[in-house]
Structures are given as C-alpha cells and as structure tokens.
C-alpha positions as CSV (number, residue, x, y, z in Angstrom):
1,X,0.0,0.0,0.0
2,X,1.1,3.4,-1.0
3,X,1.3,6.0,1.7
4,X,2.2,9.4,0.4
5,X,4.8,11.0,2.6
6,X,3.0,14.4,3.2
7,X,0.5,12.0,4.9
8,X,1.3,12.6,8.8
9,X,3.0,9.1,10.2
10,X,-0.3,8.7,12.6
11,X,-2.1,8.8,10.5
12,X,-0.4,6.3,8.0
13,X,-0.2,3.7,10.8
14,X,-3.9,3.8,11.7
15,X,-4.7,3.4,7.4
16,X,-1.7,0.3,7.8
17,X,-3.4,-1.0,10.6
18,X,-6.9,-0.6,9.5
19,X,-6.0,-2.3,6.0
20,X,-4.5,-5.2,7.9
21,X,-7.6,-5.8,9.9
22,X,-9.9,-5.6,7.4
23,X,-7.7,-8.4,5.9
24,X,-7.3,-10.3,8.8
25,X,-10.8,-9.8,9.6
26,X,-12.5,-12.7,7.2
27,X,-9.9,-15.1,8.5
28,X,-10.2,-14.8,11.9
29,X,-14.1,-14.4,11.6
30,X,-14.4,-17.8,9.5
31,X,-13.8,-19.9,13.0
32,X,-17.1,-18.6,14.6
33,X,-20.1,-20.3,14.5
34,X,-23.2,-21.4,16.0
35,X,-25.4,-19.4,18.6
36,X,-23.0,-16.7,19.0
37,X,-22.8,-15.9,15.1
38,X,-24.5,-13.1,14.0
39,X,-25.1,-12.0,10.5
40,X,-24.7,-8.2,9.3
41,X,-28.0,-7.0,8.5
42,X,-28.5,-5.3,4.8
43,X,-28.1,-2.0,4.5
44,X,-31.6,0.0,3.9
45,X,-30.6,1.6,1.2
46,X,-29.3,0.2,-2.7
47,X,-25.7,-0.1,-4.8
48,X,-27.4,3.0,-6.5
49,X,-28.0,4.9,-3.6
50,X,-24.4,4.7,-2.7
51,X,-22.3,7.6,-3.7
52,X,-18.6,7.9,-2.9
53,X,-16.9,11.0,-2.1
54,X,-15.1,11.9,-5.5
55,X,-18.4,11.6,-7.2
56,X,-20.2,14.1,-4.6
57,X,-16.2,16.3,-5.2
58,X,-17.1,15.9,-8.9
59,X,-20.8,16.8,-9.4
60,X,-20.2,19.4,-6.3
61,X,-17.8,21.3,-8.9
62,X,-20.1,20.5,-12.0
63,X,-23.3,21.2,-10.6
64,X,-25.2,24.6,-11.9
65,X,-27.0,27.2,-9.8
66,X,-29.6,24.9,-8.2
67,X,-28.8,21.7,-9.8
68,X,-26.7,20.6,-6.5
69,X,-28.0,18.0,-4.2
70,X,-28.8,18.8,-0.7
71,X,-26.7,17.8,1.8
72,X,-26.8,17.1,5.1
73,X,-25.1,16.2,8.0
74,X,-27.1,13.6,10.3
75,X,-23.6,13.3,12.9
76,X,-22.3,15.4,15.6
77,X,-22.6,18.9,16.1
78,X,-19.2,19.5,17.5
79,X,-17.8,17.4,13.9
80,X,-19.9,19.1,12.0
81,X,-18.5,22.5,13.1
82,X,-14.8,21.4,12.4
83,X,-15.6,21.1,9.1
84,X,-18.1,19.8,6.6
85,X,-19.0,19.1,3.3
86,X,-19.7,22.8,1.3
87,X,-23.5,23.4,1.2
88,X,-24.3,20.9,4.0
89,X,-26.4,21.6,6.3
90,X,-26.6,20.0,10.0
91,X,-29.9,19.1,11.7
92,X,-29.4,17.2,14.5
93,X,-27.6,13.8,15.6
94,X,-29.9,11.2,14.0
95,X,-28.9,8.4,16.4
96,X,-30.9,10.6,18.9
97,X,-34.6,10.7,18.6
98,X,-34.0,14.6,19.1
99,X,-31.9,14.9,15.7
100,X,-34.4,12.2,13.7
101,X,-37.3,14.7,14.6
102,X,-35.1,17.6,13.2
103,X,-34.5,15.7,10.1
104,X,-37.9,15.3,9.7
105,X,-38.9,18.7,9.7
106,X,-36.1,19.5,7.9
107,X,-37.0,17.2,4.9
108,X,-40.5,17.7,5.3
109,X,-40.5,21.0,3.6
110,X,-38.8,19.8,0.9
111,X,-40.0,18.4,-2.5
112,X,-39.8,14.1,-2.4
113,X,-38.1,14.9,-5.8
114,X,-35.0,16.6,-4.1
115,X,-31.3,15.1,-5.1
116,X,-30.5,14.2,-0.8
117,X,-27.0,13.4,-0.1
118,X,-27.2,12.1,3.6
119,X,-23.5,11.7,5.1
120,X,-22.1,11.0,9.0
121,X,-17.9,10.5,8.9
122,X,-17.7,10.1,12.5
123,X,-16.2,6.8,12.6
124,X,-16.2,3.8,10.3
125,X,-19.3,4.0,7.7
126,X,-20.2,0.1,8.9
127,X,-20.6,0.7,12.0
128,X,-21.8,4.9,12.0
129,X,-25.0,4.8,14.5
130,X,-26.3,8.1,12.8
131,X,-26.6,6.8,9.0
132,X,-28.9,4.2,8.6
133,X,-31.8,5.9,11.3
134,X,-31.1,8.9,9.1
135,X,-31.5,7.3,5.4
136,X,-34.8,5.6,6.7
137,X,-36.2,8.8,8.4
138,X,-36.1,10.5,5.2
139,X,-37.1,7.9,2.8
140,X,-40.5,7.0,5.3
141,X,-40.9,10.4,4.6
142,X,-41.5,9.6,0.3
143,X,-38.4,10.8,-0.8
144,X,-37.2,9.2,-4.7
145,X,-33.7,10.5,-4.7
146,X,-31.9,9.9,-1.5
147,X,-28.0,8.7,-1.7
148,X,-25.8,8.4,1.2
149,X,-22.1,9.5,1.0
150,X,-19.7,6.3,1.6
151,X,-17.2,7.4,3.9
152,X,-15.5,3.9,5.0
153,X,-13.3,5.5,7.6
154,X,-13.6,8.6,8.7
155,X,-14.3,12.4,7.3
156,X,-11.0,13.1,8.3
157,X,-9.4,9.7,6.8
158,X,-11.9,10.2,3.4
159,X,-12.7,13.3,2.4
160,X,-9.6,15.8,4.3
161,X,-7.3,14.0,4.1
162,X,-7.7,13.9,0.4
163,X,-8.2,17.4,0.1
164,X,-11.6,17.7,-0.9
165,X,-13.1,21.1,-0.4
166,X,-14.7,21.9,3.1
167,X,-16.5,24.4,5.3
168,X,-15.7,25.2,8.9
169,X,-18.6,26.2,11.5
170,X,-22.5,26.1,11.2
C-alpha cells in the first residue's frame, strides 16, 4: 500500500493497521459459528443509492445554480462545526430521537423529488449509528432520490485528508 509521505506518520499507521484488519478480519471471523454468530444486517438503502466521495467532489464542482444536491449532516454537532461538506447543512444527531425529529422537519418542507445526499464521517461508515436511522427517516418520509455518502473510515481519513473542499462552522 502506497502511503504518500505528506500524509502525517499517525495517521499512516492507523490506514496500515486498519487495511491489515480488514484483511485479517474474514480469516479470523471464519472460526465462529453457532449461537453466538451473528449475520450483518442489509443496508436499507441500494448499490445505487451509494455515492462515494469523489463523485459528490465531482458533481459538487459541476453542478449549476440549483442543480446541486442537498446535503446534510445527520452526525455530531461539534464534527460538523470542524468542518463539513460545502453546502451541507446540520440538523441534528440522528442516532438521537431529538436529531431524527429535526430531520424530519427539515425534509418535510422539501419536494420528495429533491437530489439528498445524507452523510455522517464520524467513525467507520459500517458501524456509524447516525446513517442508517437517518436514510430511513427521510425515505419514510416519500423521498425518490436519497444517496448516502460512503465514507469507509472517517471524514478526516476520506474526504480531508484527500483534500476535498470543506467548510468550517455552522
């Protein structure tokens, strides 16, 4: 694995270590069985709804006056005010029934036609506990054109880090 050197040596450890596990992790998995074996559950959403971050980059920087998605944060406030997509907009921490009712009036003023990018970034996109209330509060609500923003690590790890474009505070 290629580590560019401008990448701070941390930070290049954690990726090395978090590549090995995610290696390591099918072998040392295969040995459990039985009662104590539990299956992932499928994600809510589809392969289609998934969007990865240099696609959002890209259509961010193509997109015309009004032809951008909306965007919005469904993580932590204090995250969300270090830095954040451009354009998106924070409405509470959907893992809390607090933020899911904030999303909800949020969305609800919206057309069901609206291009919604839904992203988190505050820890590993498999195991976020903001994305997946988040993606099924606003599709309940009727909404044809939801995608959530894979960010397998970290919005530090996948979208800083690379140097994608950001905004700082609310």
């Amino acid at each position: 694995m290629f580590i560019p050197s401008t990448v701070p040596r941390g930070t290049a450890i954690l990726l090395l270590g978090i590549c090995a596990a995610m290696l390591l992790a099918p072998v040392l998995g295969s040995n459990q069985s039985g009662a104590g074996h539990q299956e992932k559950t499928a994600d809510p959403w589809t392969k289609a709804q998934v969007l990865e971050a240099a696609d959002l980059v890209r259509e961010l920087g193509n997109s015309k006056d009004g032809t951008a998605p909306a965007i919005v944060y469904v993580g932590f406030r204090t995250l969300f005010e270090g830095g954040h997509v451009p354009r998106a907009s924070f409405h509470g921490t959907a893992s809390k029934e607090e933020g899911l009712r904030e999303l909800r009036k949020w969305a609800g003023a919206l057309p069901r036609s609206t291009n919604l990018v839904i992203y988190c970034g505050c820890c590993p996109f498999d195991r976020c506990p903001n994305i997946r209330p988040a993606y099924t509060a606003v599709h309940d609500l009727g909404f044809t054109h939801v995608r959530v923003l894979v960010l397998p690590t970290s919005f530090a790890a996948d979208w800083v880090e690379k140097g994608y474009p950001m905004q700082k505070g609310l």
